[in-house]
N, C-alpha and C positions, 0 to 999 in steps of 0.2 A: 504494500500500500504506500501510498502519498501523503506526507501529514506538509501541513503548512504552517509556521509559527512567523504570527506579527509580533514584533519587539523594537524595543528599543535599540541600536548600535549593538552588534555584540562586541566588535569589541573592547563596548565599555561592562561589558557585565564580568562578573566574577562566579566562575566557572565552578568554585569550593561554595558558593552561598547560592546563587540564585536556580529557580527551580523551573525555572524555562530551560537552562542547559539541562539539569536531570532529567526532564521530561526527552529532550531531544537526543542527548544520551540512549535512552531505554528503549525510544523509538528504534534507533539504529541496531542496536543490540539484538532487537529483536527482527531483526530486518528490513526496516520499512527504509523507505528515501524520506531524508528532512531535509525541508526546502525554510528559507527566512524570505522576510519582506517587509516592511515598516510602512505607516501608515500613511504616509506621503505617497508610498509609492504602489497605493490603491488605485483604483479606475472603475466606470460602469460604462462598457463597451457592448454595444447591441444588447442594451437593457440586461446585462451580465454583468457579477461584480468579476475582475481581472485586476493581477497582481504581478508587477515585475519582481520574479523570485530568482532564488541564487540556490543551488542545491550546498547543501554545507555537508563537510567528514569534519565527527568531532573524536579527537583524544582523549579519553574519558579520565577522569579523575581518577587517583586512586586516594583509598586510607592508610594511610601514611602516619604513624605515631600518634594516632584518634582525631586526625585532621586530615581535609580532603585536601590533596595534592594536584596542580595541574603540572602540567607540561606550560612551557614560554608562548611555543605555536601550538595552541590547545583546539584549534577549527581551520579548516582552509574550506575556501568557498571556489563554488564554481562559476559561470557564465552566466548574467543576465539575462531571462529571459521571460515575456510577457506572454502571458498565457492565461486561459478563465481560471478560476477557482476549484470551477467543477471537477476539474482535473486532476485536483486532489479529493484525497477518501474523507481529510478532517482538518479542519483549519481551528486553527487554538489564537483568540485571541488574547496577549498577553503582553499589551502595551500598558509599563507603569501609572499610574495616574498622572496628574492632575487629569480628570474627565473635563477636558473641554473644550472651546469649537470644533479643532482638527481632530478629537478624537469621537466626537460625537457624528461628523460625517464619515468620519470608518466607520461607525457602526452600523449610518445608513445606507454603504455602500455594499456591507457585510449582510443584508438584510434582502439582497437581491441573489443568494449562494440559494442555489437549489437546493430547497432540505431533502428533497428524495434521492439526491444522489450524496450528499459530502452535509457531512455533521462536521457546527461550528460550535466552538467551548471555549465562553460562555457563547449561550444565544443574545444577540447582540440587544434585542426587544428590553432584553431579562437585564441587560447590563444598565442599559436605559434607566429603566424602572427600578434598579436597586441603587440609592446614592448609599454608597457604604456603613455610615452613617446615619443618615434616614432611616432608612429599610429595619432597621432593627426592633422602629415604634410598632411595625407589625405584630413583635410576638411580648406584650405589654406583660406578662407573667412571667416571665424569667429575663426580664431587664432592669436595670435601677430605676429610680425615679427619674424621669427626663425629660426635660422641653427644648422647643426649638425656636429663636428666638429672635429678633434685632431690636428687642424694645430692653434699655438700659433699665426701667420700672422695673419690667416682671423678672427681669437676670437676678433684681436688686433683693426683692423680694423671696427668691428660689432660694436665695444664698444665706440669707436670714433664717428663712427655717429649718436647711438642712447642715447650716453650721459650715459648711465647704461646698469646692464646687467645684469640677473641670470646666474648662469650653474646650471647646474641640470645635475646626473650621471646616464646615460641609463637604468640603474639598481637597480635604487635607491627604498626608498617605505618610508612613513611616515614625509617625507621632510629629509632625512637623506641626507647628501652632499649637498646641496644645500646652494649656494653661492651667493651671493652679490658681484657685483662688478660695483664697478665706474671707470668714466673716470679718469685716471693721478692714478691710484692707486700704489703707489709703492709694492706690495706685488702682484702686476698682473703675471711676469713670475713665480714666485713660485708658486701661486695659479693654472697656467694654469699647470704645472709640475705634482705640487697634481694628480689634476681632471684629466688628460689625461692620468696619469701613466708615464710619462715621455713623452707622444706624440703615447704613441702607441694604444689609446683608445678615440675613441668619446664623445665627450659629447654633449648634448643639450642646444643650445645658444637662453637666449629668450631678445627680448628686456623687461626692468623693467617696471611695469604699477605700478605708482602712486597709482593707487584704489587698492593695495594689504592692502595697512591700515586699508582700508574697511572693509575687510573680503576675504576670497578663500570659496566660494560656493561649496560644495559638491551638485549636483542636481543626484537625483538616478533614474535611467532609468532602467524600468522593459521593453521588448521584445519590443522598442524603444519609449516607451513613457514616460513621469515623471511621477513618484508617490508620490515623496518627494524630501524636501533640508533643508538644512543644514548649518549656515555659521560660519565659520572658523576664527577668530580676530586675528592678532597678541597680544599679552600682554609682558610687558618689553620692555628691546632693542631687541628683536630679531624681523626680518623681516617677517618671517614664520608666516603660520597663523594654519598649523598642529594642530590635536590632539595631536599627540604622543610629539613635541615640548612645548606643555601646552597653546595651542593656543584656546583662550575663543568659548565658541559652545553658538550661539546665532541663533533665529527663525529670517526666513527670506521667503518670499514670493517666489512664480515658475514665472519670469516675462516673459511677452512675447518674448524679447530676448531670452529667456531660453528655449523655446518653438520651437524656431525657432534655435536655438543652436541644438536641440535635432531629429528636425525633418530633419535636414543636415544631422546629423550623421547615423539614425536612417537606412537607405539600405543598408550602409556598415555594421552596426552593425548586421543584420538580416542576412546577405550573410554570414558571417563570425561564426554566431553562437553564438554571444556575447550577451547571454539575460539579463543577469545583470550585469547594472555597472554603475559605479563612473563616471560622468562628471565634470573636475574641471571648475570652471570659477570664473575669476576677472573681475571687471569691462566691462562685457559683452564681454569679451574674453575667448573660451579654451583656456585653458592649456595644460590638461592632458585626458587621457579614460582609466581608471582605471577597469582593467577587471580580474585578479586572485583573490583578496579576497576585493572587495571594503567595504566602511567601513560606518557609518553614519544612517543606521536604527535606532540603540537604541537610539541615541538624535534626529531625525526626532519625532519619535511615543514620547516620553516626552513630546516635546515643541508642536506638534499641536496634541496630541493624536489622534495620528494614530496606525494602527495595519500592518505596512507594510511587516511582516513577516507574517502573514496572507495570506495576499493579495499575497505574491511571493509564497507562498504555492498552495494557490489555483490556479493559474494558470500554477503552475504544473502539479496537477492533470491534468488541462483540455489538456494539452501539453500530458500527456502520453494517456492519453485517446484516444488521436488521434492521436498515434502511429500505 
């Protein structure tokens, strides 16, 4: 088969962390051709979506002293060539965030991929519809308290009775803008000015969970069930428990909460198209449902050797198979 992966530059990606290379790794492994393409270099030719792709050979990592090892020349690419979609069995879309203009017309260009021939992960409809963020007010029983906001009043007020607060920016990805805020803060209207834009832009009000010291669990849900997690430490002063922040990656068990976390979400997820993705959870709360490029395979398969890009591989095939 033919798998398609849209990404960012590879090569700016790092080949031991991110899990677009796992996937296209396991792809080849198990024989298929992996082709790349970025979302500039989309098209809708004879009412068809088409993509100038480059077939890629990747060097696969190894584990190496309980770290993944690349090679210097870890991918060589092949020739440019423009060609429909269709042509491939499965297109993975798996451009970083920020979601916005130029990635929201991939998605409507993504939206023209015959489903009866080539399955696209995520469905691009589903990616729309789920702001990472947002989407999580759907399942109001296993989330914190939470509003969505640009009015400085009702922030004012959230943070008064539950004594602390995050904002977190609709847009955000990696923990980036993500705030801390207490009660009596004096740096609270300016901070709410920041994040809002001056009031003309929402943000996400959550109340603060003590168990963020813990860890933020990454639990990763293949076509709504767990396959792996992942937990996420703060280290230093910072509150964040992010990768990309330098937040410690420690093994951590799938608990029954987790289970039950996943099995709430799991019919919206399936309605919507969303077959792989990021569940965040603190102390047995979501947070987040992380659906354009979720992150956490390559320290999942380290710490309990697992081959979870394998496994999202071959359930691929079975998904096109039964196209």
């Amino acid at each position: 088969m033919k798998f398609a992966f849209i990404l960012d530059p590879i090569a700016k990606l790092d080949p031991g962390h991110d899990t677009t290379v796992a996937f296209m790794e396991a792809a080849q492994q198990l024989g298929h051709e992996v082709w790349i393409t970025q979302i500039e270099d989309l098209s809708i030719i004879k009412n068809q979506a088409w993509a100038t792709l480059q077939a890629v050979t990747l060097n696969p990592v190894k584990l190496i002293d309980g770290l993944w090892r690349a090679e210097k020349e870890w991918f060589e690419l092949g020739e440019k060539k423009l060609m429909p979609l269709t042509e491939m069995q499965a297109v993975f879309m798996r451009k970083d965030p920020p979601v916005d203009t130029p990635y929201l017309y991939a998605t409507y260009i993504l939206d023209l991929v015959d489903p009866t021939k080539t399955l696209v992960v995520n469905n691009p409809q589903g990616i729309r519809a789920a702001n990472e963020k947002v989407y999580a007010l759907n399942f109001g029983d296993v989330i914190p308290t939470t509003i969505v906001t640009s009015q400085k009043s009702v922030v004012r007020e959230f943070v008064e009775e539950k004594g602390a607060a995050v904002i977190k920016p609709l847009g955000g990805k990696a923990g980036e803008g993500i705030l801390f805020l207490p009660k009596g803060d004096r740096n609270f209207n300016s901070l709410l000015e920041i994040s809002t834009k001056q009031g003309t832009e929402p943000v996400m009000v959550q109340e603060f969970l003590p168990a963020a010291k813990d860890g933020d669990k990454r639990l990763i849900v293949l076509d709504g069930e767990p396959i792996g997690a992942v937990n996420r430490i703060p280290t230093g002063d910072d509150f964040r428990g992010n990768m990309a922040v330098g937040g410690r990656i420690a093994q951590v068990d799938i608990t029954e909460r987790d289970r039950h976390i996943a099995a709430t979400v799991a019919p919206k997820l399936k309605e919507d198209g969303l077959y792989f993705v990021g569940l965040d959870i603190i102390g047995g709360n979501l947070t987040e449902v992380n659906v354009t490029s979720p992150t956490g395979v390559r320290e999942a398969d380290r710490l309990d050797g697992l081959s979870l890009g394998k496994k999202v591989m071959e359930w691929t095939v079975a998904e096109v198979n039964s196209l």
